[in-house]
CHARMM internal coordinates of N, CA and C (Angstrom, degrees):
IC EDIT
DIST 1 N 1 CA 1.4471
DIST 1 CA 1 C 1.5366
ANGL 1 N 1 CA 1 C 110.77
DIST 1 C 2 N 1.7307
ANGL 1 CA 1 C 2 N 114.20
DIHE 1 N 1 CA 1 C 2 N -52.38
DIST 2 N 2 CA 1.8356
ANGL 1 C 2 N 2 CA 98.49
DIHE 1 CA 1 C 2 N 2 CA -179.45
DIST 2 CA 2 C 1.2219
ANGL 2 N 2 CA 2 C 100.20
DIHE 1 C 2 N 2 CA 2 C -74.08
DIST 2 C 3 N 1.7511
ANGL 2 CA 2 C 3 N 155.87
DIHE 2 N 2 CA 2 C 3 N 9.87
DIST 3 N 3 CA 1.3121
ANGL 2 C 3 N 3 CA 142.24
DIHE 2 CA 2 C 3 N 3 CA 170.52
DIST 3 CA 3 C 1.0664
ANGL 3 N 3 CA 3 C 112.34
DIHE 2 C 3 N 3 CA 3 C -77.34
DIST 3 C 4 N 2.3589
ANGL 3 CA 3 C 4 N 107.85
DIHE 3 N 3 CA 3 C 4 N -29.26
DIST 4 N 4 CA 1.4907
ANGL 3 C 4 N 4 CA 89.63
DIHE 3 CA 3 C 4 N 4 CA -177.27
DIST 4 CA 4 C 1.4649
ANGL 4 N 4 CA 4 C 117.03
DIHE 3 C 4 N 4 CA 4 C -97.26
DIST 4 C 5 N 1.5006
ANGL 4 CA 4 C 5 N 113.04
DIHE 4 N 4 CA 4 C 5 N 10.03
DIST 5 N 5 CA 1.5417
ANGL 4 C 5 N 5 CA 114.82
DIHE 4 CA 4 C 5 N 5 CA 170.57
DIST 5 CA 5 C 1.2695
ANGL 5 N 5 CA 5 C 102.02
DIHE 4 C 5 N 5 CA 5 C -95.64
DIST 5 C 6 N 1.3341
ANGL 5 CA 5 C 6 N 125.94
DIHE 5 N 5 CA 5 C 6 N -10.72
DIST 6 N 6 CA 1.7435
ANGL 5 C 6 N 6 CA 78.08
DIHE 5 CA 5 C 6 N 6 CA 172.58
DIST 6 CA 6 C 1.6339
ANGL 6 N 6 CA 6 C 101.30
DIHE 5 C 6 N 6 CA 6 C -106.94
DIST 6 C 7 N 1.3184
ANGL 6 CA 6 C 7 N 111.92
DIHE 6 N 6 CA 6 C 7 N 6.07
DIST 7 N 7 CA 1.8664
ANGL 6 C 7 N 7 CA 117.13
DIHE 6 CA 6 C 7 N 7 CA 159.48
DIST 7 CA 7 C 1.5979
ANGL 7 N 7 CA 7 C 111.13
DIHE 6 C 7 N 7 CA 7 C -53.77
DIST 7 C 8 N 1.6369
ANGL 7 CA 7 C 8 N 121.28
DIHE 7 N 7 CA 7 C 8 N -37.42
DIST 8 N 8 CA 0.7361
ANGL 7 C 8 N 8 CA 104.88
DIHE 7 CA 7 C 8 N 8 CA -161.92
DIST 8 CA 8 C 1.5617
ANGL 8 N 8 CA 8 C 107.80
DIHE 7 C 8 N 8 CA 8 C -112.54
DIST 8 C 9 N 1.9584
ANGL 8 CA 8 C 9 N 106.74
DIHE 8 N 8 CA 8 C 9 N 1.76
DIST 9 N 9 CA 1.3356
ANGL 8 C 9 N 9 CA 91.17
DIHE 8 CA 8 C 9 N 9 CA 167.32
DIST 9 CA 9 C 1.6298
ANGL 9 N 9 CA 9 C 98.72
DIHE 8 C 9 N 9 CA 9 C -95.63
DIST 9 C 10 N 0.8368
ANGL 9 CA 9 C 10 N 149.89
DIHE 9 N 9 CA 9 C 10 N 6.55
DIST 10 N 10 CA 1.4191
ANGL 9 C 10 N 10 CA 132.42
DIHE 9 CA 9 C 10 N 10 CA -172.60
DIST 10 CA 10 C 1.6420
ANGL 10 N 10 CA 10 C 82.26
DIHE 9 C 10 N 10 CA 10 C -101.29
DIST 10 C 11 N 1.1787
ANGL 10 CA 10 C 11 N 135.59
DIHE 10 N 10 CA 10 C 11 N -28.79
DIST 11 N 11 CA 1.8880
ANGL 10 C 11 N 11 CA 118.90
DIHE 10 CA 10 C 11 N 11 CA 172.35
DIST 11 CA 11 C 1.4739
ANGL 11 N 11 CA 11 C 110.81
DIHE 10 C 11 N 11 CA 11 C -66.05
DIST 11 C 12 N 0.9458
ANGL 11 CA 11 C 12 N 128.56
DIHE 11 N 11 CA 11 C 12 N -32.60
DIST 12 N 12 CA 1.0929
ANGL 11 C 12 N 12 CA 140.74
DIHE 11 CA 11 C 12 N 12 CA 172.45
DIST 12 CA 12 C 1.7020
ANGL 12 N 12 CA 12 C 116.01
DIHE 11 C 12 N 12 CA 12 C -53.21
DIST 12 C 13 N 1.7698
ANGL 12 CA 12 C 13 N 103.41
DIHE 12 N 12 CA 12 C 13 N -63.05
DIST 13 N 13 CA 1.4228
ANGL 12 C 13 N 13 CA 113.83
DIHE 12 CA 12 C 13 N 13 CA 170.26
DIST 13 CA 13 C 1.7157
ANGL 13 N 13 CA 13 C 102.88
DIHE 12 C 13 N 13 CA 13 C -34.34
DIST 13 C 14 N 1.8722
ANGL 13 CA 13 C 14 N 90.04
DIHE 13 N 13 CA 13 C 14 N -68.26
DIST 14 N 14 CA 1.8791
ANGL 13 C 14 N 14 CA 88.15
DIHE 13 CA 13 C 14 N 14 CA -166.84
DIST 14 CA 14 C 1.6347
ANGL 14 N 14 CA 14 C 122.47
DIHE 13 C 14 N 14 CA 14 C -51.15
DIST 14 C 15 N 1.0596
ANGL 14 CA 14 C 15 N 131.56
DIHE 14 N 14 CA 14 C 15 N -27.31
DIST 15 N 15 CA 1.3137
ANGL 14 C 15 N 15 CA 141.97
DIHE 14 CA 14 C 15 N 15 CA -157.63
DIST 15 CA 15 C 1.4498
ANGL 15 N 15 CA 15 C 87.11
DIHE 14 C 15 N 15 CA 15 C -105.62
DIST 15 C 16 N 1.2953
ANGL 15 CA 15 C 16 N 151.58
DIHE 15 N 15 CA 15 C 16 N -19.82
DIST 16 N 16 CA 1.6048
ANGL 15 C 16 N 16 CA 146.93
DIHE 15 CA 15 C 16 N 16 CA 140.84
DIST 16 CA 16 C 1.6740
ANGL 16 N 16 CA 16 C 110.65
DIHE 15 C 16 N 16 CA 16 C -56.80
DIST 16 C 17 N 1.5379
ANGL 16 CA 16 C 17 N 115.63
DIHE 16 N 16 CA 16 C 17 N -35.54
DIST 17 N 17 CA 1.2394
ANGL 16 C 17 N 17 CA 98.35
DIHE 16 CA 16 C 17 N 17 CA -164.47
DIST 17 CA 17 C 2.1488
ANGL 17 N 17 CA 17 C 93.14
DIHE 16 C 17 N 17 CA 17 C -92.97
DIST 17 C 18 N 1.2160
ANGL 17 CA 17 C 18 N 110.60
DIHE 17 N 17 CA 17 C 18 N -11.07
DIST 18 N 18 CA 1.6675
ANGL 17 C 18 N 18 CA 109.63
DIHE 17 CA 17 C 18 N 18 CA 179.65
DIST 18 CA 18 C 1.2417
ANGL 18 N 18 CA 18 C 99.26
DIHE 17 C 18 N 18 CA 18 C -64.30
DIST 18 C 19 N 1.3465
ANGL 18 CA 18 C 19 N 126.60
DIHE 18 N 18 CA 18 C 19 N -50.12
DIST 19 N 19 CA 1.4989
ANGL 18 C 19 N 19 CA 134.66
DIHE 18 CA 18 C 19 N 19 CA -149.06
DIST 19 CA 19 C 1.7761
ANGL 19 N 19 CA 19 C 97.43
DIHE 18 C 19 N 19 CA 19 C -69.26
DIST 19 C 20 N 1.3929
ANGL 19 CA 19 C 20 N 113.85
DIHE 19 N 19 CA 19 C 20 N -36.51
DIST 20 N 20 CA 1.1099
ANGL 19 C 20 N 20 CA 139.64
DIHE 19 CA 19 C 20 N 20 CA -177.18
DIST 20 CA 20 C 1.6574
ANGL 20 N 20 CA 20 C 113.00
DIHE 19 C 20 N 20 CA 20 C -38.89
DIST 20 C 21 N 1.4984
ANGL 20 CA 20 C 21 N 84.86
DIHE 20 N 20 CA 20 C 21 N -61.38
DIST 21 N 21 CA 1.2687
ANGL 20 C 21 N 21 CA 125.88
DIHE 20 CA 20 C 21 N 21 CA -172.52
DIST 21 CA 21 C 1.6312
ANGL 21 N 21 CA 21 C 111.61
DIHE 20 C 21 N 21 CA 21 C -61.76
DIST 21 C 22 N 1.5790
ANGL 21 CA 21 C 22 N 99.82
DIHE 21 N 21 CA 21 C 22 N -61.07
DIST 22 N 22 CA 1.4117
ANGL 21 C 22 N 22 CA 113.16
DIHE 21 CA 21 C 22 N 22 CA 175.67
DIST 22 CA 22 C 2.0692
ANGL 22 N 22 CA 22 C 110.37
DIHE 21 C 22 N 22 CA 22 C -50.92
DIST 22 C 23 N 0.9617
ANGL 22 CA 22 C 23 N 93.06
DIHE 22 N 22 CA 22 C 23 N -34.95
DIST 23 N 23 CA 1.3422
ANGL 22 C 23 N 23 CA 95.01
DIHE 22 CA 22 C 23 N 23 CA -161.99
DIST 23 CA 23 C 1.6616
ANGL 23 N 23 CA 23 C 104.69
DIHE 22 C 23 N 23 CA 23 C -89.92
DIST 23 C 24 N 1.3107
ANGL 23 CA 23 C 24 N 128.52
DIHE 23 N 23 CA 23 C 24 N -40.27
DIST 24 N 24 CA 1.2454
ANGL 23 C 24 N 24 CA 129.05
DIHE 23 CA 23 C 24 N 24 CA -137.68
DIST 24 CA 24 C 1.2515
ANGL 24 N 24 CA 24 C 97.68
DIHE 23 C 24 N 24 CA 24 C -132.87
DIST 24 C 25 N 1.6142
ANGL 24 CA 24 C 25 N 123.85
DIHE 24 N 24 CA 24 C 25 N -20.52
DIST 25 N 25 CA 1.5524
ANGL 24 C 25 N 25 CA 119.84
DIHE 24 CA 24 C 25 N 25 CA 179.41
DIST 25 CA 25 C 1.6412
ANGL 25 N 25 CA 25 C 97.55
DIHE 24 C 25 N 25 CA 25 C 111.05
DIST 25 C 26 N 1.6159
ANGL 25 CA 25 C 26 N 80.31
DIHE 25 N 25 CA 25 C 26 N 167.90
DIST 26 N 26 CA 1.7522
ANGL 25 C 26 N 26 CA 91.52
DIHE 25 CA 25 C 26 N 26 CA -172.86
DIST 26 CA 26 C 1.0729
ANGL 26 N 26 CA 26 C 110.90
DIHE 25 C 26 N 26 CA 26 C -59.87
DIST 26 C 27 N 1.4271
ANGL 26 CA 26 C 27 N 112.59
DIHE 26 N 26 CA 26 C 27 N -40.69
DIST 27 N 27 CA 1.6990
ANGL 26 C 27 N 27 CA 121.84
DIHE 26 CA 26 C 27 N 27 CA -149.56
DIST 27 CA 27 C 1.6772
ANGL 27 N 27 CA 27 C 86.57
DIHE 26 C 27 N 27 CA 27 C -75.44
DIST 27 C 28 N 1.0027
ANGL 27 CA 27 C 28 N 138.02
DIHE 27 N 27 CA 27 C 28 N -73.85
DIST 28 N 28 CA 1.3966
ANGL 27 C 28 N 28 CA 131.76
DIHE 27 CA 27 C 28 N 28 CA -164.68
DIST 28 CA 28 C 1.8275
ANGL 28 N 28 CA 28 C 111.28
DIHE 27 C 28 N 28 CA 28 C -56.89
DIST 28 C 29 N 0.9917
ANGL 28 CA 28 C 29 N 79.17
DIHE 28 N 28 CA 28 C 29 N -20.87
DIST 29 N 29 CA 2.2142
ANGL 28 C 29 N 29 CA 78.05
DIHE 28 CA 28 C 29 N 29 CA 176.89
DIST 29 CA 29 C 2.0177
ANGL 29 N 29 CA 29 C 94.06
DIHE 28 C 29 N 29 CA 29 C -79.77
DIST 29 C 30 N 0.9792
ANGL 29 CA 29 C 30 N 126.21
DIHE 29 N 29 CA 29 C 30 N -49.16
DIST 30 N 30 CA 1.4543
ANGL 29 C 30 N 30 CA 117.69
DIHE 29 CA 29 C 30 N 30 CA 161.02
DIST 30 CA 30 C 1.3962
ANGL 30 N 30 CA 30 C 113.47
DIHE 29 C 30 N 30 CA 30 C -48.58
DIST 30 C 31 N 1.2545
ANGL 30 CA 30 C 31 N 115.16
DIHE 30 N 30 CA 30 C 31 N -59.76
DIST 31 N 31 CA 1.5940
ANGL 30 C 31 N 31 CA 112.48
DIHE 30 CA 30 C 31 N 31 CA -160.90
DIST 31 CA 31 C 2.1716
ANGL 31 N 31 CA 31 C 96.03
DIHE 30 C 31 N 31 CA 31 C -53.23
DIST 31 C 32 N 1.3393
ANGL 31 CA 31 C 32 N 104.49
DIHE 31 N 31 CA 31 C 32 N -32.67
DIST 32 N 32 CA 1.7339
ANGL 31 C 32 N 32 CA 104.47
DIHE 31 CA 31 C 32 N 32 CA -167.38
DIST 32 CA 32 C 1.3641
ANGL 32 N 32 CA 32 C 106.59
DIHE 31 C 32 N 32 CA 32 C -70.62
DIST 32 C 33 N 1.9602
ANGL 32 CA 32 C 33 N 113.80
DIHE 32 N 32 CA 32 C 33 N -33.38
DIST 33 N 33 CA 1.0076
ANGL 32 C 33 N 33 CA 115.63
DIHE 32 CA 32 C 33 N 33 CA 164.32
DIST 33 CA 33 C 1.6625
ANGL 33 N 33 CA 33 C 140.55
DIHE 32 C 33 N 33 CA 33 C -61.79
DIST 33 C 34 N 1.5856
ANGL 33 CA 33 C 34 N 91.90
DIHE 33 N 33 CA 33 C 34 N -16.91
DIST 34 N 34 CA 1.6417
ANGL 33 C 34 N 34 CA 92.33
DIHE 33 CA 33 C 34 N 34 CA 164.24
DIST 34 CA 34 C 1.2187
ANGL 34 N 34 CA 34 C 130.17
DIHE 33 C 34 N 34 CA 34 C -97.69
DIST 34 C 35 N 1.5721
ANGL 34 CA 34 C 35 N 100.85
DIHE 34 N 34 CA 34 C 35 N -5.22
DIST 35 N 35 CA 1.4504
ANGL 34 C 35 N 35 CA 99.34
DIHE 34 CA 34 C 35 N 35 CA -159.10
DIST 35 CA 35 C 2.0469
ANGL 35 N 35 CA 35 C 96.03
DIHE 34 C 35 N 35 CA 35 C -92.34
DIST 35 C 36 N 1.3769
ANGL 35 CA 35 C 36 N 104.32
DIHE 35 N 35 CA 35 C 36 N -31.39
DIST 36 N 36 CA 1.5074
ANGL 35 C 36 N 36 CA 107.79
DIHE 35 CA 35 C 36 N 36 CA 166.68
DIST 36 CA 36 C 1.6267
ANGL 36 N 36 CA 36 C 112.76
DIHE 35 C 36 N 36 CA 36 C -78.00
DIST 36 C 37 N 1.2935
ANGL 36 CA 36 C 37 N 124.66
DIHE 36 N 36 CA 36 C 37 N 5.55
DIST 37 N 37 CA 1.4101
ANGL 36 C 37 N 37 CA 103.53
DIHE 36 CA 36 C 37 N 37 CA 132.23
DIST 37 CA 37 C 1.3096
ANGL 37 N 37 CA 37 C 139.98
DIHE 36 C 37 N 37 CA 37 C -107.72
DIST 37 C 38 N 1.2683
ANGL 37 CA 37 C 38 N 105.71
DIHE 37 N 37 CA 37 C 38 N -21.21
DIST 38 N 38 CA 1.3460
ANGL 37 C 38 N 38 CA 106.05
DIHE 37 CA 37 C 38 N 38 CA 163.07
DIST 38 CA 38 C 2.0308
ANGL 38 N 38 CA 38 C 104.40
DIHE 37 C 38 N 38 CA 38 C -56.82
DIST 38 C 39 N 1.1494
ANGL 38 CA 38 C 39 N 125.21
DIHE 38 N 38 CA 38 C 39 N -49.24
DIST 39 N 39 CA 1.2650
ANGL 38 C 39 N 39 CA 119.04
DIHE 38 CA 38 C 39 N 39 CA -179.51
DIST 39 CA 39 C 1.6655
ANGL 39 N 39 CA 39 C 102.14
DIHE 38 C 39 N 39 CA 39 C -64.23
DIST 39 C 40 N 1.2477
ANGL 39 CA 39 C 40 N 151.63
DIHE 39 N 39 CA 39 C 40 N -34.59
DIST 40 N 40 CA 1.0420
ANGL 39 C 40 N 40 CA 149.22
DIHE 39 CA 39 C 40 N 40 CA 164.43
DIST 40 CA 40 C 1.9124
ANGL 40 N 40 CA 40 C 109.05
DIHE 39 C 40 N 40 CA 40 C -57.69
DIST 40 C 41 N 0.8015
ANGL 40 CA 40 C 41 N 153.70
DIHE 40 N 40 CA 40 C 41 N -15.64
DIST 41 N 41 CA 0.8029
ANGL 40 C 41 N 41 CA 167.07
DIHE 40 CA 40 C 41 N 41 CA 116.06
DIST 41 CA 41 C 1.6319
ANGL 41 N 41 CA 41 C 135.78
DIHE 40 C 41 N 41 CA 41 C -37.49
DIST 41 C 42 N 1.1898
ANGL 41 CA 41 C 42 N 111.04
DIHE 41 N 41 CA 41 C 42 N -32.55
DIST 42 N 42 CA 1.3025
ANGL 41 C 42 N 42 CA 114.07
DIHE 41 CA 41 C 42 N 42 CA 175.58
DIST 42 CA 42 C 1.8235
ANGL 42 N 42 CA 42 C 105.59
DIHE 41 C 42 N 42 CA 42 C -97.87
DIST 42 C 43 N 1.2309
ANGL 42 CA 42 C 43 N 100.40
DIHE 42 N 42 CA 42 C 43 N -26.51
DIST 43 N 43 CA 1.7721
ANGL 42 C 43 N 43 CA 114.57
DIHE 42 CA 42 C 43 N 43 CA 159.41
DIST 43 CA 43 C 0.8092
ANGL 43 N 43 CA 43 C 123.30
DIHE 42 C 43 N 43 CA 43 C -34.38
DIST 43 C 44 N 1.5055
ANGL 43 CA 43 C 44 N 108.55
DIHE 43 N 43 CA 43 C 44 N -55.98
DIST 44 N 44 CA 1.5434
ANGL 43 C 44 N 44 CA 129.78
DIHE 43 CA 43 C 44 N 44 CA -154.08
DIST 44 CA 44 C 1.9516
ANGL 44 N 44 CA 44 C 107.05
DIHE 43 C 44 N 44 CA 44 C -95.10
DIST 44 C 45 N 1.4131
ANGL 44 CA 44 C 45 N 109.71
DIHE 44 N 44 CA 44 C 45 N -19.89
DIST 45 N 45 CA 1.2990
ANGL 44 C 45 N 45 CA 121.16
DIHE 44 CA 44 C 45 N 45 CA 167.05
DIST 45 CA 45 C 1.4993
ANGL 45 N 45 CA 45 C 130.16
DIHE 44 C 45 N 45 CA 45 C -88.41
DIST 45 C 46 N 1.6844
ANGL 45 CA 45 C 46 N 90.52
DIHE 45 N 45 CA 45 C 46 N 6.62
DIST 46 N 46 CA 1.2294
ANGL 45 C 46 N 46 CA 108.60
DIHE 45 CA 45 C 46 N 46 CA -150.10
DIST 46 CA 46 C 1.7149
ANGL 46 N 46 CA 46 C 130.28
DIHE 45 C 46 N 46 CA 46 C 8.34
DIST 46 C 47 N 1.2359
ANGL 46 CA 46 C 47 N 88.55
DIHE 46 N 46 CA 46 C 47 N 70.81
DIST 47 N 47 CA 1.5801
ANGL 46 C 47 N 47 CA 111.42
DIHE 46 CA 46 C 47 N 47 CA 162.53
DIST 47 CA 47 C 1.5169
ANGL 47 N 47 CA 47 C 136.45
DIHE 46 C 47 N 47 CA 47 C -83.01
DIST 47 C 48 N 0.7071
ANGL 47 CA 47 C 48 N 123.48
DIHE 47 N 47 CA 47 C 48 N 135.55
DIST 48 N 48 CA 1.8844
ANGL 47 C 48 N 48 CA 111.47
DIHE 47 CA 47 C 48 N 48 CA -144.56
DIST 48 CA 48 C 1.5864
ANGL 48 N 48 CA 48 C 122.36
DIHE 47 C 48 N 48 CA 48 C 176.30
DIST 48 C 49 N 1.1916
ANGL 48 CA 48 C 49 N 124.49
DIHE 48 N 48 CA 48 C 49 N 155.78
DIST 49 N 49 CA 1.3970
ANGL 48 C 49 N 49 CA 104.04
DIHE 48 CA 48 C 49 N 49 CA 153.49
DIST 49 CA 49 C 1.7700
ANGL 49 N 49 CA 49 C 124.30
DIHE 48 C 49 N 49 CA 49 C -102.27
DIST 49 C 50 N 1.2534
ANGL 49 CA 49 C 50 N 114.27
DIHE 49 N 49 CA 49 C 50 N 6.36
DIST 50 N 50 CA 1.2683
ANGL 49 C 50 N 50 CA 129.52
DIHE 49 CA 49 C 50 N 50 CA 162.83
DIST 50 CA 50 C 1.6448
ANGL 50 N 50 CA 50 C 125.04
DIHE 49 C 50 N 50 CA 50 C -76.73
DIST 50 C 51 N 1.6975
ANGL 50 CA 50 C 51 N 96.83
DIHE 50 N 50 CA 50 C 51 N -23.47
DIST 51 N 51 CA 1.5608
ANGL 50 C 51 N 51 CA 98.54
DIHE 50 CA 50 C 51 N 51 CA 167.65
DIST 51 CA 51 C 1.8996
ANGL 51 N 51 CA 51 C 133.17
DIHE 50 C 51 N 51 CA 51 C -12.00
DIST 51 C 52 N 2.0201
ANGL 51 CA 51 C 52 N 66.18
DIHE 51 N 51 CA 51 C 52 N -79.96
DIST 52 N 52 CA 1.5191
ANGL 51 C 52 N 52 CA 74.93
DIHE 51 CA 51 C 52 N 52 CA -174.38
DIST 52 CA 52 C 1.8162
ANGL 52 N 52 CA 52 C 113.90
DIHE 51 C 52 N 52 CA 52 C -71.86
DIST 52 C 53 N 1.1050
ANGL 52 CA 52 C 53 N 139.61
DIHE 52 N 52 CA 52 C 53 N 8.98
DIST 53 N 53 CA 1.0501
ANGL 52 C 53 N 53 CA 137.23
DIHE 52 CA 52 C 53 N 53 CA 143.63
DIST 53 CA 53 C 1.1015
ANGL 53 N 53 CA 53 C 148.56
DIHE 52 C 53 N 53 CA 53 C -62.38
DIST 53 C 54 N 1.9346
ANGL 53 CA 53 C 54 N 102.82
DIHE 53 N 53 CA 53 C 54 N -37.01
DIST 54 N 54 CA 1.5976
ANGL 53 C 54 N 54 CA 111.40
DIHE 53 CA 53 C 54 N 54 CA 141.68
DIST 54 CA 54 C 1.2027
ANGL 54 N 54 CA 54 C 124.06
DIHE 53 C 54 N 54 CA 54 C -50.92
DIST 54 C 55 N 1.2953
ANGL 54 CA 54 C 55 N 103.45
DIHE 54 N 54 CA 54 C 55 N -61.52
DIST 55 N 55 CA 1.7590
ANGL 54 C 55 N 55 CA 103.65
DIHE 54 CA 54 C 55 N 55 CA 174.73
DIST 55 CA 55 C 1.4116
ANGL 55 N 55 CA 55 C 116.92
DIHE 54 C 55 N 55 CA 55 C -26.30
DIST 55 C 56 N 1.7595
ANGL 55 CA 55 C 56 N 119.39
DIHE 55 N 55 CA 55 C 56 N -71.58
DIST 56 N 56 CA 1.0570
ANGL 55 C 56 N 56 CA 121.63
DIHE 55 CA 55 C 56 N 56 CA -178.28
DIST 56 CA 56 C 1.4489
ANGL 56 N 56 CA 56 C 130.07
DIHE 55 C 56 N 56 CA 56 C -34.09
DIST 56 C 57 N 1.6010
ANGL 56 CA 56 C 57 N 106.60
DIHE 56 N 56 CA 56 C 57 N -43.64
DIST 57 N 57 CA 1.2795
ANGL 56 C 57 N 57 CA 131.65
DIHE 56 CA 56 C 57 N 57 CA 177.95
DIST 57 CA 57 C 1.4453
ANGL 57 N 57 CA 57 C 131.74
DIHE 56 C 57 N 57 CA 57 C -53.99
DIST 57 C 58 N 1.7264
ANGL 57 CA 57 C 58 N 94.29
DIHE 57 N 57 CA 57 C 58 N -54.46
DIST 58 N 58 CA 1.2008
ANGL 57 C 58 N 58 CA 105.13
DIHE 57 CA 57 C 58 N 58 CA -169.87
DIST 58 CA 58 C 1.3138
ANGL 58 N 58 CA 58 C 106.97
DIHE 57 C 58 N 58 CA 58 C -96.50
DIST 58 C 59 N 1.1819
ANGL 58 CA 58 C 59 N 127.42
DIHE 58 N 58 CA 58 C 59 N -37.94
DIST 59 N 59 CA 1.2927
ANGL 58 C 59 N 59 CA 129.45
DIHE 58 CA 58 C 59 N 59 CA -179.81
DIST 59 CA 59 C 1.6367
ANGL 59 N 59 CA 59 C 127.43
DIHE 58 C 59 N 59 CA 59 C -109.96
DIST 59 C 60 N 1.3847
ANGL 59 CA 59 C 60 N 131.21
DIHE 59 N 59 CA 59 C 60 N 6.24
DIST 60 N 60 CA 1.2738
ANGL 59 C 60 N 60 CA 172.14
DIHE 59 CA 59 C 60 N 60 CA -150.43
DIST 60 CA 60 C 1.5922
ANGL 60 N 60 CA 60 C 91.38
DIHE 59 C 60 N 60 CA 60 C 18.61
DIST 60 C 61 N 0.9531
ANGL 60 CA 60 C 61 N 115.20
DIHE 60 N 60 CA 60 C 61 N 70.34
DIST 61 N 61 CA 2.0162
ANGL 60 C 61 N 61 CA 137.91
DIHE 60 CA 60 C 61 N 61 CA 171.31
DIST 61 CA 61 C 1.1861
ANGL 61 N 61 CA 61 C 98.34
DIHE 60 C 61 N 61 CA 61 C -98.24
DIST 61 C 62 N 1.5709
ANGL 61 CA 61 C 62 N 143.00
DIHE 61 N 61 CA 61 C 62 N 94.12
DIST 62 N 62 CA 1.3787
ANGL 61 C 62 N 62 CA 158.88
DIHE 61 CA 61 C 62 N 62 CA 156.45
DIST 62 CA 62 C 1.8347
ANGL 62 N 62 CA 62 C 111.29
DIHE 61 C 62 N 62 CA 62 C -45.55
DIST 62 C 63 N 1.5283
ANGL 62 CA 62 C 63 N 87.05
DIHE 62 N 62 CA 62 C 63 N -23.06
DIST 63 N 63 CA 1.7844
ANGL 62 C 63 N 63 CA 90.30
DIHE 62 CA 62 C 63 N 63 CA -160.44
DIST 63 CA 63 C 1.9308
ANGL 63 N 63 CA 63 C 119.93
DIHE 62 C 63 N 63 CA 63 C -70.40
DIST 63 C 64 N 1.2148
ANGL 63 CA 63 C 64 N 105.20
DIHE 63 N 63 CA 63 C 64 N -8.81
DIST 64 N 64 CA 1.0932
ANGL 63 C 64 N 64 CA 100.90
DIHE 63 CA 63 C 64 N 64 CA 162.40
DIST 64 CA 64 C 1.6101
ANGL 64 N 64 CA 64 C 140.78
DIHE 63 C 64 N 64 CA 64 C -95.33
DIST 64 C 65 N 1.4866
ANGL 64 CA 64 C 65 N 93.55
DIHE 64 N 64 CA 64 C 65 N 4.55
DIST 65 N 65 CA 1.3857
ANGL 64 C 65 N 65 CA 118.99
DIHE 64 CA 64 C 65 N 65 CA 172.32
DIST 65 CA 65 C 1.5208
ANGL 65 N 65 CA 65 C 117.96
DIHE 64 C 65 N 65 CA 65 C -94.37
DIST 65 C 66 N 1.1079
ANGL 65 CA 65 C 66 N 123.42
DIHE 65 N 65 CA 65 C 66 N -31.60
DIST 66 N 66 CA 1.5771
ANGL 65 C 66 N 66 CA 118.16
DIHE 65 CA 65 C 66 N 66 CA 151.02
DIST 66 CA 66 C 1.1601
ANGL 66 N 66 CA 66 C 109.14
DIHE 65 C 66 N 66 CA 66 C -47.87
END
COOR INIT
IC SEED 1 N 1 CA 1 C
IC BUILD
């Protein structure tokens, strides 16, 4: 089941970054393509300014709120 969500969000990405493409030119269908990995990536490091709010939440870790 999570293999076929993220099958179908990364199809999703591509067919966002074509439309991109179609419409706006190559260069900006790349530029969308980097910027959703670099945002895929900072996700996944969970880098953020909400971090430390999960933290707090889920695990009651104060320390990212200082």
């Amino acid at each position: 089941m999570r293999f076929m969500n993220r099958l179908l969000l990364v199809a999703g990405g591509l067919a966002g970054v074509f439309a991109v493409m179609l419409t706006a030119g190559v260069r900006q269908g790349l530029l969308a393509l980097l910027g959703i990995g670099f945002g895929a990536a900072l996700q996944g490091a969970r880098f953020g300014f909400t971090t430390g709010w999960r933290d707090y939440i889920e695990r009651r870790d104060p320390q990212g709120l200082w």
